[in-house]
N, C-alpha and C positions, 0 to 999 in steps of 0.2 A: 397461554403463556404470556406475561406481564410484560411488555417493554420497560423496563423499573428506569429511576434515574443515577446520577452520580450525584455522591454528597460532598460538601468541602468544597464547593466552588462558587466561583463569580464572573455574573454575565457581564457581556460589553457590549453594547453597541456601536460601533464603530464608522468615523464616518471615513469616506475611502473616495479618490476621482472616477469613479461607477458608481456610488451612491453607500448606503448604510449594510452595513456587514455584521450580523448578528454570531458572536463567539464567544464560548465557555472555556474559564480558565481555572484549572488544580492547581496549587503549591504556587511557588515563584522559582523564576529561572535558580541557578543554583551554581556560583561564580561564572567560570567559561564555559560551562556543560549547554551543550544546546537544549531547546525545548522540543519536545514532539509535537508535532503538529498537523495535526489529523484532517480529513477534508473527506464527504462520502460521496454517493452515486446518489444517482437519480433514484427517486421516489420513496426515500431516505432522509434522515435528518442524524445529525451525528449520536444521538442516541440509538434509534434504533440499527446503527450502521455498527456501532464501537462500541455499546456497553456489554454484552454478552464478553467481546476482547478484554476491556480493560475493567470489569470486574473480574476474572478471571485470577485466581492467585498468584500462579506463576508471573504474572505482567506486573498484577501489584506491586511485586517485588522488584521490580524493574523501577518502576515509576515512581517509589519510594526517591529513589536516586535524580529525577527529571523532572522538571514541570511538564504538564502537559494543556496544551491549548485546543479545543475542537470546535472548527470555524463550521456553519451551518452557511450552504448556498442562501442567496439574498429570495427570502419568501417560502422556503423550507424549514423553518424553526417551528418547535412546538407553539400553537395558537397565533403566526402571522397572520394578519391583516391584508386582504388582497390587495394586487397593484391599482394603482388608480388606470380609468381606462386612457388607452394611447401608451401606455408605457411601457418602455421600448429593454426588454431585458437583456444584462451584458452579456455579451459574447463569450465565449470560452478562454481567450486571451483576455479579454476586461476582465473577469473575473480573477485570471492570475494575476492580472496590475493589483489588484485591491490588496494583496498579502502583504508588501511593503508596509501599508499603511496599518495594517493591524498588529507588526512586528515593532515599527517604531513606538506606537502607541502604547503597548505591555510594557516597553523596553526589553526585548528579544533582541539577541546577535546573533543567532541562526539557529537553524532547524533542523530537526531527521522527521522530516516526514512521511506520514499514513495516508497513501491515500487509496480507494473503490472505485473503479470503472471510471465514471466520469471525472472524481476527486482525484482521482489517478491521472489522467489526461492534466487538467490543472494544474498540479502538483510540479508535476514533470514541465511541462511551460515555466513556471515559476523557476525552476531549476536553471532553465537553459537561459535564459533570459538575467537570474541574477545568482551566478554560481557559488559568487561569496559567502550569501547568506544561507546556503542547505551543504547539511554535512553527509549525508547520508538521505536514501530514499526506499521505501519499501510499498514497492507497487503492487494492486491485489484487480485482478481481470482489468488489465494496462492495453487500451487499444489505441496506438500511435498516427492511425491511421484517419483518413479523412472519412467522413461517413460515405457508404456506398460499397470503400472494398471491400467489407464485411459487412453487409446490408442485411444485417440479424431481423430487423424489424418487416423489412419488405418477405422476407422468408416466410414469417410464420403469421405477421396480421398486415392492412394497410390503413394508412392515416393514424396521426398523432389523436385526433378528437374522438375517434370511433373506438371505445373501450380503451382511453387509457389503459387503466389501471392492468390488464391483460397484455398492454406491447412493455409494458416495464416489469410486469412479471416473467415475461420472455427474454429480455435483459437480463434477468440476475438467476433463473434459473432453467434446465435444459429439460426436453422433451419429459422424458424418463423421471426427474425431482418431481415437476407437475404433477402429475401423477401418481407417485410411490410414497412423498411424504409430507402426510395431509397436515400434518401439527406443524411443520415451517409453514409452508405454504399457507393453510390458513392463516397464520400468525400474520405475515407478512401482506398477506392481499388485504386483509382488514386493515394494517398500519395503512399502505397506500391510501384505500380510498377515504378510510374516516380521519385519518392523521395529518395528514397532507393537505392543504389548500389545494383543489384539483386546476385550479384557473393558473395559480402562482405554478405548480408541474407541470402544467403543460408548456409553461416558456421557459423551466429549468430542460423543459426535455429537447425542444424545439431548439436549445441554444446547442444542446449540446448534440443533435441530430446536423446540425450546419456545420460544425468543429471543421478546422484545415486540418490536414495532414500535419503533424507534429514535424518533417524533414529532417530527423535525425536518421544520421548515417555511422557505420561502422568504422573509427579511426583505421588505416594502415599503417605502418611502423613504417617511417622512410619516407612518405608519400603523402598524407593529410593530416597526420596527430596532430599538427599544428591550427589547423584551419575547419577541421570537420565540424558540424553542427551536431554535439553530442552531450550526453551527462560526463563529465568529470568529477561526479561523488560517485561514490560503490553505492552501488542497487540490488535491490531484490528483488525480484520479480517471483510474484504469487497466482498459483491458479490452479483450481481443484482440476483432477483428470477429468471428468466427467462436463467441465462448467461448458456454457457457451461461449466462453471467452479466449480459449485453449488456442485459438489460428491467430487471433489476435495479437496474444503477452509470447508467443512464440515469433511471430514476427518483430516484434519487439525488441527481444532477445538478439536476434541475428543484427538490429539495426547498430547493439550497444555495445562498448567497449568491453569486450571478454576478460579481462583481466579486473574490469570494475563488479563484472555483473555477474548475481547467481542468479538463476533459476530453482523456481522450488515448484515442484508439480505435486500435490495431494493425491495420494489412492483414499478412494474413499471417499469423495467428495467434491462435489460441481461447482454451484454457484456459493457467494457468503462463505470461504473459506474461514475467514475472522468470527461469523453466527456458526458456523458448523464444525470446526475445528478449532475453537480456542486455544485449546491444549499446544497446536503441534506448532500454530502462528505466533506462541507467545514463545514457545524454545527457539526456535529460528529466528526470532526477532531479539531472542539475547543472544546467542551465537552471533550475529550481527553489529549489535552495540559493541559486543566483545570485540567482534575484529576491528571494529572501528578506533579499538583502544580504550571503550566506559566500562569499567566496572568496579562493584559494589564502591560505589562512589568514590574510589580513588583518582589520582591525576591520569591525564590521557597518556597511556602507554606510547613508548616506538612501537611505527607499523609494526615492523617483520616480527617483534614480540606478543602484537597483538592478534597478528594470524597466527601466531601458533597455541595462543589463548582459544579462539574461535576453533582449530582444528582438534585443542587437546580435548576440548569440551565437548566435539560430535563424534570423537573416539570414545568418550568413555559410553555414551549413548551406545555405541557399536556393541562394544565388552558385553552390556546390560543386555542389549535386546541380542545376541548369539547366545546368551545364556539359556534365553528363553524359547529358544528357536525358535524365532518370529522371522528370520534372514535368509534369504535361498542362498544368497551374495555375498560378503561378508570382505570387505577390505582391512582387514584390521592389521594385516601381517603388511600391505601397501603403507598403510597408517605409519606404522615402528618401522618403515624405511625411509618415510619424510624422517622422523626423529631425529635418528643415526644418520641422513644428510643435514640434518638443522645444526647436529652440533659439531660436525664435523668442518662445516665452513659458512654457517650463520647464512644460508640460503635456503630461501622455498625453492623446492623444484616440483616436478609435474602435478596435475592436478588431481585431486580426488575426488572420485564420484561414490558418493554416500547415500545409504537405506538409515532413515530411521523413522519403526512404526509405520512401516510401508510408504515411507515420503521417501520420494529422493533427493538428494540436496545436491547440488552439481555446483562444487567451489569454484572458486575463478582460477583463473589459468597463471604459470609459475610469473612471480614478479618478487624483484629484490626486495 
C-alpha cells in the first residue's frame, strides 16, 4: 500500500522564532472561512498522517469549501536533512509558538484544526495560548497529560534509542492491531523506519516524551468559567475503542468544557482512526463544520441554527442506518422531541447520545 501524495499544492518553508517550519498548502483561504490546519504524531509526516483522510471523498467535498494547510514537525518532512550535531530540538510549546508565524506568513485569520497524538497535544497548546486565532479543534488520541501518567512507552519497551521504530509503533497502535493487521502495520513500520530521518525521530519523540501536563481544567458555572485554563472553541475529541490512546482523550474529555466538547469513540477501530476509518472521521468532521455554522460554502449561520444543522444531519444518519438494522439503540423518537422543543421556543435542550455505523457520537450538553 502507496503512501501517494496530494496534488494542487505549495510547499513553504517558513522561518518561525524555533527555527524553519516546513508546510504544504491546497487552495487559499476563502473570505472569513478559516483554514484547516492539520499537524500529525510522531513517526509521521502529514502525508502519511492525512492523505488516506483527505483524499477521501466525502472530505474532498468538504475541503472544496476551505483551504487547507498541513504543517510537517521540524525534520519530519519527506527527504529532510539531518539536524546538524548539538542541536537542541523545540520543545512541545516551542513548537506551538512557531504556528503564528506560519499563519501570518499564508495570511490565515484563523483555524479549525487536525490534529494526531502528538499534533494533537500541539494543537491544543496553540489554542489555549492564542484562542482568537482557532475556531474550532478536532482532536484524534489527545493525551493532556504530562508523560509518565500514561507511560505507554515504559509498559510495553524501554529507552527511546533501543528500537525506535517499535515504541512508536506501540504509540499508535495496541497489543491486538500488532498482531491481527499485517497490511497496516507493515504499511506503516516500513513508512517509520525508511520514511523518516531516524536521528531527526528520535528528538521529534524525545521532545514529545518531556511534554508538561497541558493544565487544562473543567469550567464550573458560577465559580471558574471566568478564569479556568480551558479550550473556548468546540472540540472533538477522536479515538478508536480499541486504540491506546482510550485513558488518555477520555481524561481529556473530563478536563473540557462539556457544553464545547464531543467525544467520538470508533467500534471498530484502535489506533489511525483518520488511516482506518476515513469514512466515519470525515462525516463527523462535517457534522462539526456544520455545527460550527460552514456549510456548502455559504455565510457562517447563527449558532443555535447551526446546531440544529449538525443534529438534523446525525438524525437522518439515524432514519438510514434503523432501516438497515445496524442500531440496537435508536434515539430518533428522542431526536423529533429536540424538534418540537426547537420550534416551540428556539431552545436546545438535553443532550443526545447518538449510533452511527456503530460510532457513538455524544453531543455537548443543552446550551442556548
Amino acid at each position: 500500500k502507496k503512501l501517494g501524495g496530494l496534488k494542487q499544492q505549495n510547499e513553504h518553508d517558513i522561518e518561525t522564532p524555533h527555527g524553519v517550519l516546513h508546510v504544504t498548502m491546497r487552495g487559499v483561504p476563502k473570505g472569513n472561512r478559516p483554514v484547516i490546519l492539520t499537524y500529525h504524531d510522531i513517526g509521521l509526516n502529514h502525508k502519511s498522517c492525512f492523505n488516506t483522510l483527505f483524499n477521501y471523498e466525502d472530505m474532498q467535498e468538504i475541503t472544496q469549501h476551505f483551504a487547507v494547510v498541513h504543517v510537517d514537525a521540524p525534520g519530519q518532512q519527506e527527504g529532510a536533512p539531518p539536524f546538524p550535531t548539538g542541536y537542541r530540538y523545540p520543545t512541545m510549546d516551542e513548537l506551538s509558538e512557531m504556528l503564528p508565524s506560519v499563519m501570518t506568513r499564508l495570511k490565515i485569520n484563523s483555524v479549525i484544526g487536525i490534529g494526531v497524538g502528538a499534533g494533537a497535544y500541539i494543537l491544543t497548546r496553540f489554542a489555549l495560548n492564542n484562542p482568537a486565532l482557532v475556531e474550532g479543534l478536532v482532536l484524534i488520541d489527545v493525551d493532556p497529560c504530562a508523560e509518565g501518567w500514561i507511560d505507554w512507552a515504559a509498559s510495553k519497551l524501554s529507552g527511546w534509542t533501543s528500537n525506535l521504530v517499535d515504541i512508536v509503533m506501540a504509540h499508535h497502535f495496541s497489543t491486538d492491531e500488532l498482531t491481527e493487521n499485517q497490511e497496516l502495520i507493515q504499511t506503516y513500520r516500513l513508512h517509520i523506519a525508511q520514511d523518516i530521518n531516524q536521528d531527526n525521530l528520535a528528538l521529534f519523540c524525545g521532545s514529545y516524551q518531556y511534554r508538561q501536563d497541558l493544565g487544562i481544567e473543567r469550567p464550573v458555572v458560577g465559580l471558574n468559567e471566568d478564569t479556568v485554563n480551558t479550550l473556548t472553541c468546540p472540540a472533538l475529541l477522536v479515538v478508536g475503542d480499541t486504540s491506546p490512546a482510550v485513558e488518555a482523550v477520555v481524561e481529556c474529555n473530563s478536563r473540557l468544557n462539556p457544553t464545547k466538547t464531543t467525544l467520538l469513540k470508533m467500534a471498530d477501530c484502535g489506533g489511525l482512526p483518520q488511516v482506518v476509518q476515513p469514512g466515519k472521521l470525515a462525516e463527523a468532521f462535517k457534522y462539526f463544520v456544520q455545527g460550527m455554522g460552514y456549510s456548502n460554502g455559504r455565510q457562517k449561520l447563527p449558532s443555535f441554527v447551526s446546531t440544529v444543522c449538525f443534529l438534523f444531519s446525525a438524525q437522518n444518519c439515524l432514519r438510514t442506518q434503523r432501516r438497515s438494522a445496524k442500531i440496537q439503540r435508536c434515539p430518533v423518537k428522542q431526536a423529533s422531541s429536540f424538534y418540537s422543543q426547537f420550534e416551540k421556543n428556539k431552545h436546545i435542550p438535553a443532550p443526545l447520545t447518538m449510533i452511527h455505523g456503530g460510532t457513538w457520537i455524544c453531543l455537548p450538553e443543552s446550551h442556548s
